[in-house]
C-alpha positions in Angstrom: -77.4 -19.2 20.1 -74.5 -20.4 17.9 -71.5 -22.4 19.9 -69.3 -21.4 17.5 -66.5 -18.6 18.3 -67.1 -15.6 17.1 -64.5 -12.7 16.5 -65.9 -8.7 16.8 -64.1 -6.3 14.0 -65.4 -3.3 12.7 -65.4 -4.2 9.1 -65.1 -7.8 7.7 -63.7 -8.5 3.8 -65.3 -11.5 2.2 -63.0 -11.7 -0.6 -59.0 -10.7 -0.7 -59.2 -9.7 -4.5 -58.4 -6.5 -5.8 -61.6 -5.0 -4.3 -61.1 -6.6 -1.0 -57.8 -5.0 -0.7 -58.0 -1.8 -1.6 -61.1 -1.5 0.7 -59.1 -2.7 3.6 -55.7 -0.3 2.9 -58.0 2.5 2.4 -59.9 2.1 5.6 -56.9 1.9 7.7 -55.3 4.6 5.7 -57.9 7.0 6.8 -58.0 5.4 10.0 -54.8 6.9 10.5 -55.2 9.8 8.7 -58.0 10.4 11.4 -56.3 9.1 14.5 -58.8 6.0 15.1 -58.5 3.0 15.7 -60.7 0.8 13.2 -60.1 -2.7 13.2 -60.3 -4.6 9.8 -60.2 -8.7 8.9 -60.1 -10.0 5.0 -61.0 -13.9 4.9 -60.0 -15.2 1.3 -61.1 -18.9 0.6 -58.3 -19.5 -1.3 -54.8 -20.6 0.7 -52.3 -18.0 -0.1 -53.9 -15.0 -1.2 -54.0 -14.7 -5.0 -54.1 -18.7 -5.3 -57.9 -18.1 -6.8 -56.8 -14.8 -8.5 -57.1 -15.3 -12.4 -56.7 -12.3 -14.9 -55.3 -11.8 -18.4 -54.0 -9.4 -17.4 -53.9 -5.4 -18.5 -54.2 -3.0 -15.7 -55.1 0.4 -16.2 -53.3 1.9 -13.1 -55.8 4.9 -12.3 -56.8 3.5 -8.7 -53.4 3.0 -7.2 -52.3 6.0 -8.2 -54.8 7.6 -6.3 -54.8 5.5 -2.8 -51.1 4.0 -3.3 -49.4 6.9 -5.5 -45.7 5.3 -5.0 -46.6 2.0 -5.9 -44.3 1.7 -8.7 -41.2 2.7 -6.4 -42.2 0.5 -3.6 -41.5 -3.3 -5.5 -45.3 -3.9 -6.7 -44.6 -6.2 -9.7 -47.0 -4.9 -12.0 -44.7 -2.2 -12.3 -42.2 -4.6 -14.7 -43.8 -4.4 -17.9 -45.9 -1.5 -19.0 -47.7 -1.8 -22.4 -45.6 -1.0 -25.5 -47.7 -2.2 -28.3 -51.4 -2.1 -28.6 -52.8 -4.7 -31.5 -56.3 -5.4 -32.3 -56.6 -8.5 -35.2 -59.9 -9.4 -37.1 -59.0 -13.4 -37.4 -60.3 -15.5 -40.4 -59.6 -18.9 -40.1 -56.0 -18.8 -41.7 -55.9 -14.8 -41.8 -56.0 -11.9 -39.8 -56.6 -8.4 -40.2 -54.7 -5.9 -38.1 -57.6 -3.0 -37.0 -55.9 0.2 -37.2 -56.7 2.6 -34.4 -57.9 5.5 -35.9 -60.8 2.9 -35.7 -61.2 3.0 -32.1 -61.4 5.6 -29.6 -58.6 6.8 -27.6 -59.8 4.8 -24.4 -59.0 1.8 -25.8 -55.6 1.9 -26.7 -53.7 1.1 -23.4 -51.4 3.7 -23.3 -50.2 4.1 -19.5 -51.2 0.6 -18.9 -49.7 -2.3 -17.1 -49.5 -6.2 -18.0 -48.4 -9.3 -15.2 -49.5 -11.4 -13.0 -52.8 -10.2 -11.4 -52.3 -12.7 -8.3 -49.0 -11.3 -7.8 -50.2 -7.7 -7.7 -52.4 -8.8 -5.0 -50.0 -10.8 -3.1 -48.3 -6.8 -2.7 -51.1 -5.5 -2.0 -52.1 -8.2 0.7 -48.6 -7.1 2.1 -49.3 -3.3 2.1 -52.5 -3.8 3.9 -50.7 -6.3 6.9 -48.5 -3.3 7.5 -50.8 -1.0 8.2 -52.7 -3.9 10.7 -54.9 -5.4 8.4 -55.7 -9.2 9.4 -55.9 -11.3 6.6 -57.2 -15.5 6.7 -56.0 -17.5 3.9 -57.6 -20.9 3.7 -61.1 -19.4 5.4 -63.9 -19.7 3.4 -66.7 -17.6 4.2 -69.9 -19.9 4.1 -72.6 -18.5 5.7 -74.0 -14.9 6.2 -74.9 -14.0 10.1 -78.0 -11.3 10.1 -78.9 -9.6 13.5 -82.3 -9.6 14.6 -83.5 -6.4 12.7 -82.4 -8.1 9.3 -79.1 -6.5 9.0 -76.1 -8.1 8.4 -74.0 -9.1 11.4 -71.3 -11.1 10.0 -70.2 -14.2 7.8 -69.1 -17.7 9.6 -66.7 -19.7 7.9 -67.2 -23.5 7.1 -66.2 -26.4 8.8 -63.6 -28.0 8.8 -63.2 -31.8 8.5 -66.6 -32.8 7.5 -67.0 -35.7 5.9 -69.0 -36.4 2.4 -71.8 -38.1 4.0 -72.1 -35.1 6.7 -70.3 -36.7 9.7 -67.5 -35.1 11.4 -64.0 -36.5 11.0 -61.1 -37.1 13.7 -59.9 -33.2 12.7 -63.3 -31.6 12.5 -63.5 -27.9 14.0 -66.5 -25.7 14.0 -66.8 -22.8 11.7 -65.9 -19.3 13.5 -68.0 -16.3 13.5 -67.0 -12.9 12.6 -68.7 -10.2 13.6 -68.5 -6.5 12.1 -70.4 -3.1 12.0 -70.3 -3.3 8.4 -69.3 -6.8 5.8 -68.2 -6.1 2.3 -68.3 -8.8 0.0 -65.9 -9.0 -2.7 -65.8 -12.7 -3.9 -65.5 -12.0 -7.5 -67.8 -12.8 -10.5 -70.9 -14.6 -9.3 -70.2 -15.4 -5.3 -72.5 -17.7 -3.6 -73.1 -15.3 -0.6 -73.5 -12.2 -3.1 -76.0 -13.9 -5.1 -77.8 -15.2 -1.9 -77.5 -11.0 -0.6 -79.2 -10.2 -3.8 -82.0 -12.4 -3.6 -82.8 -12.1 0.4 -82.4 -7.8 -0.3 -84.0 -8.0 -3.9 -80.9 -5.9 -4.8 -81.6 -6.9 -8.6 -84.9 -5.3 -8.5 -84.0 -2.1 -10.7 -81.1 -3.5 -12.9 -80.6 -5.7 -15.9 -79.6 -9.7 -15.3 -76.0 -10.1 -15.0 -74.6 -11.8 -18.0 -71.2 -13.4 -18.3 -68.4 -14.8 -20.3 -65.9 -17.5 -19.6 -62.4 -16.5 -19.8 -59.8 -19.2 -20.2 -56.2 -18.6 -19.4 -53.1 -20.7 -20.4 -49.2 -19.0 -19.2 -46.4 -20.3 -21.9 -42.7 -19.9 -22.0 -41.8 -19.2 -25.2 -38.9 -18.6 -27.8 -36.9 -15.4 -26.2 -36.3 -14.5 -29.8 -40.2 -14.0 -30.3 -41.1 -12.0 -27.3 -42.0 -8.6 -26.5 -42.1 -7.2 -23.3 -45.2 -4.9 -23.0 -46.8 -6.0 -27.1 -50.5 -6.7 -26.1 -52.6 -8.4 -29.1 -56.2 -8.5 -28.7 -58.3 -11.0 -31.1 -61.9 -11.1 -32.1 -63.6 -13.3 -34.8 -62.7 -17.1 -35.7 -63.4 -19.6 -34.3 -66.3 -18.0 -32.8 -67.6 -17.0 -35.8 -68.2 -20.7 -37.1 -70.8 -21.3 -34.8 -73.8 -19.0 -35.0 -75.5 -17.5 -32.2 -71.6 -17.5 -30.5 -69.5 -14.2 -29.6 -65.6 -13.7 -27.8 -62.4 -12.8 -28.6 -58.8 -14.1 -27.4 -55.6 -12.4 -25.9 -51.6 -12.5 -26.3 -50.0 -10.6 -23.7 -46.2 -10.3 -23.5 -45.0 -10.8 -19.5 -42.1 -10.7 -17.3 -39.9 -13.9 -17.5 -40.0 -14.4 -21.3 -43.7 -15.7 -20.7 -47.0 -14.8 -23.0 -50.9 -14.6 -21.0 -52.9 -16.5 -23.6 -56.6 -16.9 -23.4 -59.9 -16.7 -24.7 -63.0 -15.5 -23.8 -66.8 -17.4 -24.6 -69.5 -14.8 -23.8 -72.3 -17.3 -22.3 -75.3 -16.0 -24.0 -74.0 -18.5 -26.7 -76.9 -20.7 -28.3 -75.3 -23.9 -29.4 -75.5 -26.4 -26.6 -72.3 -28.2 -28.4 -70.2 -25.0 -27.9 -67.3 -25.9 -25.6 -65.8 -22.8 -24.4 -62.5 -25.3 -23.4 -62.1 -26.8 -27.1 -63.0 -23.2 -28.6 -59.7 -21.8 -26.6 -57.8 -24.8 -28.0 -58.7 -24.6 -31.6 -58.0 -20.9 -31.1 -54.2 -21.5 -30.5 -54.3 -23.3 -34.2 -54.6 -20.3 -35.7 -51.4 -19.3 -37.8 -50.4 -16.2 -36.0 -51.0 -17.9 -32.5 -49.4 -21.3 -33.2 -46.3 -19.4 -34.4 -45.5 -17.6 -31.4 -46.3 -20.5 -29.2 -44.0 -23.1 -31.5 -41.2 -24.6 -29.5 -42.6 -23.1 -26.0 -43.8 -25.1 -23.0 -47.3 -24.5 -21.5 -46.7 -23.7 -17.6 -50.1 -22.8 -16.0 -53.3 -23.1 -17.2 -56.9 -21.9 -15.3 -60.5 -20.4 -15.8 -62.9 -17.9 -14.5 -66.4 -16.5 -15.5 -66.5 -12.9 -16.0 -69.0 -10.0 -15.3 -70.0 -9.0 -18.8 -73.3 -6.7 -17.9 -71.9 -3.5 -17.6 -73.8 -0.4 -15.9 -76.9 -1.5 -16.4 -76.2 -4.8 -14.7 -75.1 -3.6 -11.5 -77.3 -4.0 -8.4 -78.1 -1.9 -5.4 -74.6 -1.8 -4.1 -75.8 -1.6 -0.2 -78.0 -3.3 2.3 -78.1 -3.0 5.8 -74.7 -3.8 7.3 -73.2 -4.4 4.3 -72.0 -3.4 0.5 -71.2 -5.1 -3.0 -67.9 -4.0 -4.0 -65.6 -5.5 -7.2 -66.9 -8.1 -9.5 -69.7 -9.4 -6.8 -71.6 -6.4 -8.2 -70.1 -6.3 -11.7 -67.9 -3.4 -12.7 -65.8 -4.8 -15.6 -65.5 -2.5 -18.6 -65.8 -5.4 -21.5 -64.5 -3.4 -24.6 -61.4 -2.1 -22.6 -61.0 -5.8 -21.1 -60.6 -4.3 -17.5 -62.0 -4.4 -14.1 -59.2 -4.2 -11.9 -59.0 -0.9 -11.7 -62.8 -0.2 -11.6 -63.2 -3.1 -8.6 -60.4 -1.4 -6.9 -62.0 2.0 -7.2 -65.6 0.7 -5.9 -63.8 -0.5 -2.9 -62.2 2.2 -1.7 -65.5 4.3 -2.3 -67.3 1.7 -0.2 -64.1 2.2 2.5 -64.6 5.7 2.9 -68.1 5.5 3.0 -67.2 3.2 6.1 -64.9 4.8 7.9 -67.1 8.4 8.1 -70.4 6.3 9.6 -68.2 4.4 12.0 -66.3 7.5 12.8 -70.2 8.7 13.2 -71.0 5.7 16.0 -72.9 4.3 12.9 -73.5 0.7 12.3 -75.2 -2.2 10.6 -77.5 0.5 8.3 -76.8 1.3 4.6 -73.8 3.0 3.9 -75.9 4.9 1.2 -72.6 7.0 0.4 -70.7 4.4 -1.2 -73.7 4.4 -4.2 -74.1 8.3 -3.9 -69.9 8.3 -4.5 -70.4 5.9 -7.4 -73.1 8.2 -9.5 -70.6 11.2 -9.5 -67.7 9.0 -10.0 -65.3 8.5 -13.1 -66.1 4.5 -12.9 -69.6 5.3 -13.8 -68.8 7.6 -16.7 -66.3 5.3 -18.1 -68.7 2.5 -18.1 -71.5 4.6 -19.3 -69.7 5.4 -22.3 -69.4 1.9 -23.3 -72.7 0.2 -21.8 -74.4 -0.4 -25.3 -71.2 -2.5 -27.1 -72.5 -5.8 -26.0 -76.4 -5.7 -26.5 -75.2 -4.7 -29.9 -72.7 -7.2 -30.6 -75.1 -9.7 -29.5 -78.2 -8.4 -31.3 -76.4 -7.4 -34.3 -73.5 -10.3 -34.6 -69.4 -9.7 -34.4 -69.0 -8.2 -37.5 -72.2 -5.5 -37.9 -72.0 -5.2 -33.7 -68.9 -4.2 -33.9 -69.4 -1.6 -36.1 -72.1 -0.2 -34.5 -70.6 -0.5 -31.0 -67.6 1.8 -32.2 -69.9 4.3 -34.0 -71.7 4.4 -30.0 -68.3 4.8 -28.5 -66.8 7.9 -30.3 -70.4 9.1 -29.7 -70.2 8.6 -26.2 -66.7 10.0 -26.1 -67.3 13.0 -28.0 -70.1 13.9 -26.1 -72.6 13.2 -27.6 -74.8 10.2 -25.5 -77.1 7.7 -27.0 -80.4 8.6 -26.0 -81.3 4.5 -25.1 -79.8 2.0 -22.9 -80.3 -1.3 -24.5 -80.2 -4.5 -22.4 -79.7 -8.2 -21.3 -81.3 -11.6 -21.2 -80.0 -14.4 -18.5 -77.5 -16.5 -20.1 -79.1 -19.6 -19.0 -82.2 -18.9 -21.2 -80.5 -18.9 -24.3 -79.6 -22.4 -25.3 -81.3 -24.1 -28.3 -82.5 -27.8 -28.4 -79.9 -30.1 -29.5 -81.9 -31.2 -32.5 -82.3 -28.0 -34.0 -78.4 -27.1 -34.0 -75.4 -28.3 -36.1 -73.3 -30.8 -33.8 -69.9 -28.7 -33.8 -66.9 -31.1 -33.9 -63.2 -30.0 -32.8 -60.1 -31.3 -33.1 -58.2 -33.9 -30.9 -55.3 -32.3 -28.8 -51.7 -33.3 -30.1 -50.4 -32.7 -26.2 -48.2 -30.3 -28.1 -50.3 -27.0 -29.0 -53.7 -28.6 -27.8 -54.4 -30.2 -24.6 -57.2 -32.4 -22.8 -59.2 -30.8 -19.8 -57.5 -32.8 -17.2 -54.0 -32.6 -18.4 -55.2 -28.6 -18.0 -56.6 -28.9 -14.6 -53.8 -30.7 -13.2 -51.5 -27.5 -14.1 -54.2 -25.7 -12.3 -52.7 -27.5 -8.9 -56.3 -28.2 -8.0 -57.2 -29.7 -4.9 -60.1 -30.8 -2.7 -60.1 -32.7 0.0 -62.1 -35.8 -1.3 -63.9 -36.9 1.2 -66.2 -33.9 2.0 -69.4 -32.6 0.9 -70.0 -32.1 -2.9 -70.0 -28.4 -3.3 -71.3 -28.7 -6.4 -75.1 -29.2 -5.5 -78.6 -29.8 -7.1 -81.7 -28.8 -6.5 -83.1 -31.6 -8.5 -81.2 -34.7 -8.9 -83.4 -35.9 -11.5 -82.7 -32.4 -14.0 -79.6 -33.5 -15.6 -80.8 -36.9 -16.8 -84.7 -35.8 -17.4 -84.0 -32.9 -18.5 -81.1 -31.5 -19.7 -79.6 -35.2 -21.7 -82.5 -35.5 -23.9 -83.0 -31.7 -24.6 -79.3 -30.3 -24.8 -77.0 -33.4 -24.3 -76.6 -32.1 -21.1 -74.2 -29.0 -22.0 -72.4 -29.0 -18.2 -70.4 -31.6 -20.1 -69.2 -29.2 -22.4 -69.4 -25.7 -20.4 -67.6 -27.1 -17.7 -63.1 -26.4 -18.5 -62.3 -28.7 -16.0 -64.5 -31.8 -16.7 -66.2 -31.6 -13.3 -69.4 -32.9 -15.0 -70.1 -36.1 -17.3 -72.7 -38.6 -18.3 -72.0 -42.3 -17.9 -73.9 -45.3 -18.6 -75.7 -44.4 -21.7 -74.3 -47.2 -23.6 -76.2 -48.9 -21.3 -79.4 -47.1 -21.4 -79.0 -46.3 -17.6 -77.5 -42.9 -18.1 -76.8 -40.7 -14.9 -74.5 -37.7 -13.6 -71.5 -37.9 -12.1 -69.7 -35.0 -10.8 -66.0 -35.2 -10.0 -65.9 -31.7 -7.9 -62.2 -32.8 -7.0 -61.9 -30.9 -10.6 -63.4 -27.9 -9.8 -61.3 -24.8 -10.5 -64.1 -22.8 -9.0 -64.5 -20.6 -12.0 -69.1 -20.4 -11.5 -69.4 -21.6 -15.0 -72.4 -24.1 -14.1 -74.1 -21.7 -11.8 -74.3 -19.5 -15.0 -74.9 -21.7 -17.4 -77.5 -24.4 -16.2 -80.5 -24.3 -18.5 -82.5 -24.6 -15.3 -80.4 -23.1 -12.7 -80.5 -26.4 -10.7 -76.8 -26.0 -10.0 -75.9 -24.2 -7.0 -72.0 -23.4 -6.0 -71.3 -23.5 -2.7 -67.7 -23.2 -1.1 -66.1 -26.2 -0.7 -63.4 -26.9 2.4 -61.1 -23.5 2.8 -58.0 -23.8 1.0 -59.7 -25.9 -1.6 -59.7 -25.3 -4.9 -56.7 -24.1 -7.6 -53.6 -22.6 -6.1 -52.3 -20.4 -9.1 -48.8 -19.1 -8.7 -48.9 -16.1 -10.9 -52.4 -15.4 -12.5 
């Protein structure tokens, strides 16, 4: 028996992401609808809700319009800037070539789109969903998953609190508390520690492809009012990428609210290089002609990173288990050649809602809501990403510029009707990496602190904070890995894969070379959980309220 307090609810949120939310509104909206009383907690690690919440971002607006239809009447900020301009360029390193949209397919052009602040959208949402009696936890991170004696999932606990690094309990330690529910969905975004641990202990992966993953890096700038365009989206693919072999990704320009642009740049982590740093790759990005122009005179506000889902449909696991579903990016719904998830995430969480509210409406509980997965099969998210789910085997079997082509030759297919008759498919990021000595060492620029920055000049306009003295939440299975290992095979690439310099080697000018990890860095973006040759790093949750605290990602 557990002497923590524990809390009974009928459905418990792991997550309040876009997911998260629109699982919770949607229960209590047919809660109502229906004349029941069902009771419904969000926990959300983070402390504010949307302080982890990172996105470019373009949101296609499909989902609220069916569950929240006068959204853009009822102050939700995304409604400020729809998309005006749709640009795709082709980038050389001096050049670019615009590609003109006959090229693509209609899908991809962003017409009735939206672009802002993802964190803000979910702020409103977070909102919405108190007013209808929705409890929502900033600063609780969920930490541990409770199972009832059949196997089924009972709950999460949260951590504690005021734990000290060496595992004693400080002057303002408390005890985790326990939350109970007839059904927990998890919605922690792209690679969460409890969704990975639900897949392993349910073997939920059993009938799908690995996940695989990119690393999106995101900086906000003010710039010259005379240069901006409210609602002009530019999407980039090529350079730099395309000097390193074995590398793919593509950057973004999106013109905000506010006189600000949403810059970034995304690393797919199947890259082979172990001298590939995602960080330095976003920099040298912003050197490009067309991108340093738009960014001269401006002032670099906010700056953070998060891994992405890449995998597509054939990457998404058994979405249930008893007591409990997958819903958002913890299962991996993000359509990569339209750039968007939010809508899809938002979509599998009010399927997994209703699915809910008809078994506990049925004196169901703890079992697999199996109508959440039946709802996903006839749904439009699975055709839309069914449509798309060869692009990026091809571009990574076939390269940028010959994947490319042949991803767009599968896409009008797809849209027109006529389906591929294959569904090609992934390898684990982590398994990709060549040995140092058989790669070219790539060198980049230093930052000018004008145009270019340093990783912790970057993390500190993350606003990233741990409380130091507690556990490292950054842990190893093997101590010994990074020095034995990983240094004399790959340099030990965490040093490089990691955009907020969590992870460095000292002492090798003294031949007594070791790992030290400053997770006071740690912008919690799942990078080295991906990436780790030998998947020896595990990401835990750190202290609630940890972490970056992002004003308007």
């Amino acid at each position: 028996m557990s002497d923590r307090e524990s809390m009974p609810y009928d459905v418990v949120i792991v997550g309040a992401g876009p997911a998260g939310l629109s699982a919770a509104i949607r229960i209590k909206q047919l809660a109502a609808e229906k004349e029941a009383d069902i009771s419904v907690c969000v926990l959300e690690k983070g402390s504010e809700v949307g302080a982890h919440i990172l996105s470019g971002a373009v949101i296609d607006p499909r989902t609220l319009d069916e569950f929240l239809p006068d959204w853009r009447d009822d102050g939700c900020p995304l409604a400020e800037v729809p998309v005006t301009e749709n640009i795709h360029w082709v980038l050389t390193k001096n050049k670019k070539v615009d590609l003109p949209h006959l090229w693509t397919p209609p899908f991809l052009h962003n017409k009735g789109t939206y672009t802002g602040s993802l964190a803000n959208l979910c702020r409103w949402m977070a909102g919405k969903a108190e007013e209808l009696g929705v409890e929502i936890f900033p600063g609780f991170a969920a930490a541990e998953v409770l199972f009832n004696e059949d196997g089924s999932v009972k709950g999460v606990a949260t951590g504690d609190m005021g734990v000290a690094r060496d595992g004693t309990h400080k002057g303002d330690w408390q005890p985790g508390l326990e939350l109970h529910a007839k059904y927990t969905f998890f919605s922690e975004g792209c690679r969460g520690h409890l969704s990975k641990e639900l897949m392993r202990i349910f073997d939920l992966r059993a009938n799908c492809d690995p996940q695989v993953y990119g690393l999106g890096i995101k900086e906000l700038w003010d710039i010259d009012p005379e240069l901006h365009t409210p609602g002009k989206v530019v999407h980039t693919q090529g350079w730099p990428l395309s000097e390193t072999d074995g590398s793919n990704g593509g950057g973004w320009i999106y013109h905000q609210a506010n006189g600000q642009v949403s810059i970034g740049f995304v690393t797919w982590l199947n890259y082979t290089n172990p001298y590939v740093s995602p960080f330095q790759e976003m920099q040298k990005w912003k050197t490009h002609p067309e991108v340093a122009a738009l960014l001269k005179g401006g002032k670099r506000v906010s700056y953070g990173a998060r891994a992405i889902s890449d995998g597509g449909l054939q990457s998404i696991p058994k979405l249930v288990f008893p007591g409990g579903a997958l819903i958002g990016d913890s299962a991996g719904f993000l359509n990569v050649p339209r750039i968007k998830g939010t809508h899809t995430a938002m979509k599998s969480g009010t399927m997994a809602a209703e699915a809910a509210v008809d078994a506990i409406l049925s004196q169901r509980q703890s079992d697999e809501l199996t109508a959440y997965p039946d709802a996903f099969e006839t749904s439009w998210v699975k055709k839309e990403l069914s449509i798309v789910r060869n692009v990026v085997p091809l571009v990574k079997k076939f390269g940028d510029l010959m994947g490319s082509g042949l991803a767009g030759i599968t896409m009008w297919s797809e849209y027109l009707g006529l389906k591929m008759p294959f569904t090609m498919h992934h390898h684990p990021d982590n398994e990709t990496l060549w040995r140092k000595d058989l790669v070219k060492k790539v060198e980049y620029p230093k930052p000018d602190g004008v145009l270019t920055f340093d990783k912790l000049s970057s993390v500190f306009l993350s606003n990233t904070n741990h409380e130091e003295d507690q556990p490292v939440h950054l842990t190893l299975k093997d101590a010994s890995v990074p020095v034995v290992h990983n240094l004399p095979l790959y340099d030990e690439p965490a040093q490089r894969y990691c955009p907020a310099g969590v992870y460095e080697i000292v002492g090798e000018d003294t031949h007594d070379p070791r790992l030290v990890i400053n997770a006071q860095n740690c912008v919690h973006c799942k990078t080295c959980d991906i990436k780790d040759p030998t998947q020896n790093i595990n990401w835990v949750v750190p202290e609630g309220g940890g972490g970056p605290n992002y004003p308007n990602m």
